[in-house]
Structure formats: structure tokens, C-alpha cells
N, C-alpha and C positions, 0 to 999 in steps of 0.2 A: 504493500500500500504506500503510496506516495507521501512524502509529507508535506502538508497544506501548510503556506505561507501565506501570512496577512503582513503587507506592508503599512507602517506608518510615518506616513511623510514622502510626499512626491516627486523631492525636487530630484537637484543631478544625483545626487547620491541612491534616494530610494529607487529612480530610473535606471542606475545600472546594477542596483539589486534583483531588480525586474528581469532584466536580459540573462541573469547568470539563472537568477531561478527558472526560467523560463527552460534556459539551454538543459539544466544538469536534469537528470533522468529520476532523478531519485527525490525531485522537487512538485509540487504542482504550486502552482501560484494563485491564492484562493481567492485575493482582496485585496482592496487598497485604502489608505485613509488618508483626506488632505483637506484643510477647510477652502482652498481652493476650488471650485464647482470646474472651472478651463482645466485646472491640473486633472482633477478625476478625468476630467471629458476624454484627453490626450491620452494617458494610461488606459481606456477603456479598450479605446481606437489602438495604441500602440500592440497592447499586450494580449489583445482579447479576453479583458473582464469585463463580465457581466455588468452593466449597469447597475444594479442592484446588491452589487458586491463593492462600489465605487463610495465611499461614505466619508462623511465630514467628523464624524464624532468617533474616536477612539476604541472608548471604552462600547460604545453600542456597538461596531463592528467586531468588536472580539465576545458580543455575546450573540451576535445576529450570524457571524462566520463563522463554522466551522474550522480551529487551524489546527496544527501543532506546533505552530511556530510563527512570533511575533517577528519581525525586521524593525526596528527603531530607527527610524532615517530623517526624524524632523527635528526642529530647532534644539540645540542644545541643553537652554535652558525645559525643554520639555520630556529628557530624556528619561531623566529619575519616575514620572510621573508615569510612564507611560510602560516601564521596565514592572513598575508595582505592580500594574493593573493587571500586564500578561501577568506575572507569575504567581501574582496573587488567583489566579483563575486556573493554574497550575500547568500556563504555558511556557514553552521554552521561549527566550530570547537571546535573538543575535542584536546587539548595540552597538550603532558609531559612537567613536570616543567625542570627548571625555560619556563615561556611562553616567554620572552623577556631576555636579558643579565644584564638588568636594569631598575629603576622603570620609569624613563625618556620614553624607547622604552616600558614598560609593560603598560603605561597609555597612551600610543600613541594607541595599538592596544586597548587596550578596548573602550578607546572613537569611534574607527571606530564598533566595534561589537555594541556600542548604537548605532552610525546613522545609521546604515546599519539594525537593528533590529535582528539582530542571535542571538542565543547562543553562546558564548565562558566558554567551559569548561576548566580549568588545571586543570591535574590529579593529584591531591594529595592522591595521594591509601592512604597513612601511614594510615589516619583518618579512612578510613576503614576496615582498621584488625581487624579481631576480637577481642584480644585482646584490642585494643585501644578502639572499641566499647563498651566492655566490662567497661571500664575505665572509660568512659567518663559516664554509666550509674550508677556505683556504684556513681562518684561525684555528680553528678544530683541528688542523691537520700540525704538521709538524716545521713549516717553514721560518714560519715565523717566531716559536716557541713561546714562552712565558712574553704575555704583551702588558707594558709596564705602563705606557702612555696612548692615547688617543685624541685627537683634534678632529671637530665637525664644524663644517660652517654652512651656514644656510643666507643666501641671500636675495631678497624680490622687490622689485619696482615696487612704486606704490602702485594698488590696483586697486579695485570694487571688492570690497568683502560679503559674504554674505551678512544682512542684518544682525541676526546674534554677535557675529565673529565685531564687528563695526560697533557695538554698544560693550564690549570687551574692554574692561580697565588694564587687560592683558591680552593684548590679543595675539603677538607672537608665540606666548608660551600657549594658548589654548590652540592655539590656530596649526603651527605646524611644528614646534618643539616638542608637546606633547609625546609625538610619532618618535623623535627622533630620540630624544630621552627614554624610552621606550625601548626603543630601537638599541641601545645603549647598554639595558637592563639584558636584553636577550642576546645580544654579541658579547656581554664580556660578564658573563652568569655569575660572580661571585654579589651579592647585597651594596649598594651603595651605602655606603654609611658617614657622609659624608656632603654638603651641597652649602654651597656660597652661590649668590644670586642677587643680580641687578635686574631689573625691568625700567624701560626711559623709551622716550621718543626724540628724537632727533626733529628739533623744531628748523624751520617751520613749516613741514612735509603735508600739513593736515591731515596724517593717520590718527588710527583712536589711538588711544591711551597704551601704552607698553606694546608699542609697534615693532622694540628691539628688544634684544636681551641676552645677559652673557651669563655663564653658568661654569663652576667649576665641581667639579664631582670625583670624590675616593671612594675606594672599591674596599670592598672586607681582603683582597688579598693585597692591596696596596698600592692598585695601578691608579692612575688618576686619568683625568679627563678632562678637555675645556671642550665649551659649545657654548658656537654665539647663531644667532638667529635674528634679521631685520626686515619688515617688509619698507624700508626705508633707503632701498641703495638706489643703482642707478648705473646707465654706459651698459646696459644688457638687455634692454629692453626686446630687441631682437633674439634673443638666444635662451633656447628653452621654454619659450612663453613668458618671460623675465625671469625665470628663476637661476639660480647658481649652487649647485652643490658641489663641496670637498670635503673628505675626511682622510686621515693616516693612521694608520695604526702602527706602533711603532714596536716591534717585537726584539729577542734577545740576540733571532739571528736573520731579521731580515725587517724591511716596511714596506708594507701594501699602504699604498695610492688608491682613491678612489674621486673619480672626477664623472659626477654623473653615471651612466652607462657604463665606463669604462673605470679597468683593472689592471693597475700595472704593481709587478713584485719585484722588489729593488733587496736580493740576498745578497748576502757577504761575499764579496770577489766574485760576482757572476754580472755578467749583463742582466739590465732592467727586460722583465720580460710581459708581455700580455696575459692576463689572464682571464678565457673566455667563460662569459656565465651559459654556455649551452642554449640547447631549445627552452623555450618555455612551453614546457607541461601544462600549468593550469594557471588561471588567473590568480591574484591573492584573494581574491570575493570568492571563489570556487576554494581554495583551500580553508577556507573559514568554515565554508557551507557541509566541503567535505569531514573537520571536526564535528561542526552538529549533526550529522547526519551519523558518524559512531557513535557520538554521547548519547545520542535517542536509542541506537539500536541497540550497544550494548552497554552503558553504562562509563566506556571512556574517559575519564578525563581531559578535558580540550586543553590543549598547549596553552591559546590566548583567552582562556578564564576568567569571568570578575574575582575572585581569588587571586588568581596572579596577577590579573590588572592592579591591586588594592597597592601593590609596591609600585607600579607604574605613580600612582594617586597621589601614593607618599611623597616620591620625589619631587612632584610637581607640587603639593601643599607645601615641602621642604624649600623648593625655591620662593613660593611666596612670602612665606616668613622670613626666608634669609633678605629679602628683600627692602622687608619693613622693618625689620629686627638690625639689618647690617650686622649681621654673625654669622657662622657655621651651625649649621642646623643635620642631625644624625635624621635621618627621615624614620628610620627604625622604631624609635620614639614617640614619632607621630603614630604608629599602627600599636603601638603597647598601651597609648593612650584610654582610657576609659571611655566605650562609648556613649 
């Protein structure tokens, strides 16, 4: 039996949850919900749902649809709400990040996914790029051995944000450090414990609030990490859709480069060489879908978890405090905190 998908939220993002669910075999795609009346119409027409599965109200869709699984793809701030209602109804959910606005609300909804026994996925695609899989296989392997230090940078023109991301008093760190912090957590697996953090805007760009932001981060084994992030650069507007990424990883016998797409490994006494990330298999929306798709059938635990999101959560509550605090803040701390 198929598992029935009820999306909520129709913009880009719920749109190409639409097309994976569509494609994967093991999906059906039951419903959609958007208080947009043009959105439903468009998804109706797109994906062929019923008109009558097309609906403005949430929580009335998940009692009017049939599912076994929510898709959480509307405004941010609507996440938390809408995370309760599937699971309080003892549906699974798959969530775009952030799952909650805070680690306070993000350990609230996971402990309801334990008692209630569902899955809760958040989509952290980043981990699945190719590229970053790529990454993450070269470290695992033996090249580059014990990796001591890491440097990321993220950089984008000003552009159109979506609304939520635009009323953001942070909007780099929600917007695409999140990911990348994240991203962080799963390449270099031992606990942060450890996070110094600035959020600023670079006047007078007219972005929202914490449009940039720099971040320094230790590891439980001792390796450290900078990561800066601003939708406030500029001279790249052409390139990538404005965006710029670099990161290095700097290991005991070698550093991997990574510039976008591309992978170059620079070992002791060897010419710098390419390193290809292969075919791409399946989408990161398809690898997601393929975790819920074992947690339903057999009880699995998903790689990208609200459990293992909750250290994601930390980090990012950790930079907010270090921010306003101007300290070092153990994130650890923040999750032993009393709820």
C-alpha cells in the first residue's frame, strides 16, 4: 500500500515535494494545503489532485485526508504548529528546517513524535548533495586522516527573500547557515561543544536584520571551525545565481578544497588532484523520503531525525546567545537545560 502524502504549504519548496512524491513509487500524493485559492488551483492542475483534496485549512485537511504522512513546506514560523497537529493525530512528518523557531519549541515537538511513536523527519537536503556526499566520503576514508580544522564560506547578493526569511532578526543564520552548521555536525561527527557568534548587517544594503554572520565552532575531539555567511556581498551576481561557496578541510595528511560543485585533494608530495562526486542516484528530497519510507515500514531510525536535528537546534540557539551574551557558549548545555 502506498503511502498517502498530505502537503502543507505550496510554494517552491512544497512544489518540488510534489514532483519527488509524485515520481517515487512507494508514495501517493493524497492532498495539498495553502491559504492561497491560485496556489491550490496550480497544484491541482500540476499534480492531479482532486479539487477536493486542495484545502486552505490544515488541520481540517489532515482530518478530511486520508494520509500517512504530513510534508510541512509552509512559513517557518508555522512549522511547530502544524508538526503538532500531524503527530498529535499520530501522523508521520517530514519538516523543512528550522522544525520549531527554537530549541525550547524543537524539543517540545520531538518528545511528542517519541510518545506518539512516528517518525519526524527535518529536511536537511544540504547533507545530501552530492557534492557534500562526496565530502563526507573522501573524510571517512583515509586521505586526509585526523581533520583538525575546517573553513566555510557562504556568500549572496542581496536578493528577494521569502517573507518569513525578510521579517528575520537573523536571517543569515535561519536562512542558509542553519544547513550549513548542520552540514558541519554530520561531516565532522564528534559534538560541538563549543560556539562564538556575531550576527550584523553591513549597512546600508537594506537587508533584514542579521543578513551576515560569522561563527567559530570546537569539536569534542578538538578540531575547530570558522563559518561566515552574508546575503550582503556583491561582483557575482552572474555566477551561481549570486551565490558563492568555499570550504577546506584541512586534515593531518592532506586538504580537500571544495568550491561549489567541485573537489580538488591537495596530499603531501602529490599533485593537487580532482575529485569526482559520481552519478547522482537520487535526489536529497528522494533520500529523505526514502528514510520515511523504512521508519514507517520497519521501525528504522532516520539519519536526519528531530532527535538529531535537536543538536542541529543547539548550535544555532548557541550562536544566538553567543551573540547577545558576546561569550562562548557549550551548546551541550543548552539540551541538558530543563524543559
Amino acid at each position: 500500500m502506498a503511502i498517502r502524502a498530505l502537503i502543507v504549504g505550496m510554494g517552491s519548496r512544497g512544489r518540488d515535494w510534489a514532483r519527488e512524491i509524485v515520481a517515487a513509487p512507494a508514495y501517493e500524493l493524497a492532498g495539498c494545503v495553502d491559504p492561497s485559492r491560485q496556489a491550490l488551483a496550480a497544484a491541482s492542475d500540476n499534480f492531479g489532485i482532486p479539487q477536493d483534496r486542495c484545502l486552505t485549512d490544515a488541520e481540517g485537511a489532515m482530518d478530511k485526508t486520508p494520509c500517512d504522512l504530513v510534508v510541512v513546506a509552509c512559513p517557518v514560523e508555522d512549522h511547530q504548529a502544524a508538526c503538532v497537529s500531524a503527530l498529535s493525530r499520530e501522523i508521520a512528518v517530514l519538516v523543512e528546517k528550522p522544525f520549531a523557531m527554537n530549541l525550547a519549541d524543537a524539543r517540545s515537538v520531538a518528545a511528542l513524535a517519541g510518545r506518539v511513536r512516528r517518525p519526524l523527519i527535518v529536511a536537511q537536503n544540504y547533507r545530501y548533495m552530492r557534492a557534500f556526499r562526496t565530502v563526507r566520503r573522501v573524510l571517512q576514508g583515509d586521505a586526509l586522516g585526523p581533520v583538525g580544522l575546517a573553513h566555510l564560506h557562504y556568500y549572496r547578493v542581496p536578493h528577494e527573500m521569502a517573507s518569513s526569511l525578510a521579517r528575520s532578526p537573523h536571517a543569515a543564520l535561519m536562512g542558509v547557515a542553519i544547513h550549513h552548521l548542520d552540514l558541519l555536525r554530520y561531516l565532522l561527527p564528534p559534538p560541538v561543544t563549543g560556539v562564538l557568534a556575531d550576527t550584523f548587517t553591513i549597512a546600508p544594503t537594506g537587508q533584514p536584520g542579521g543578513a551576515s554572520l560569522e561563527v567559530l565552532l570546537v569539536f569534542g575531539n578538538g578540531a575547530r571551525a570558522s563559518y561566515s555567511a552574508t546575503y550582503e556581498s556583491s561582483g557575482h551576481e552572474y555566477f551561481e545565481g549570486g551565490q558563492e561557496f568555499y570550504a577546506r578541510f584541512v586534515g593531518e595528511g592532506a586538504t580537500l578544497h571544495v568550491f561549489h560543485r567541485w573537489l580538488v585533494l591537495c596530499e603531501r608530495s602529490r599533485l593537487p588532484r580532482v575529485v569526482f562526486r559520481g552519478r547522482r542516484q537520487a535526489t536529497e528530497e528522494r533520500v529523505l523520503l526514502d528514510q520515511m519510507e523504512r521508519a514507517l515500514a520497519t521501525g528504522e531510525p532516520p539519519e536526519s531525525s528531530g532527535r538529531d536535528n535537536l543538536q542541529t537546534m543547539a548550535v544555532v540557539d548557541a550562536c544566538l546567545r553567543s551573540a547577545a551574551e558576546r561569550r562562548w557558549i557549550d551548546p551541550r548545555e543548552l539540551l541538558d537545560e530543563p524543559a
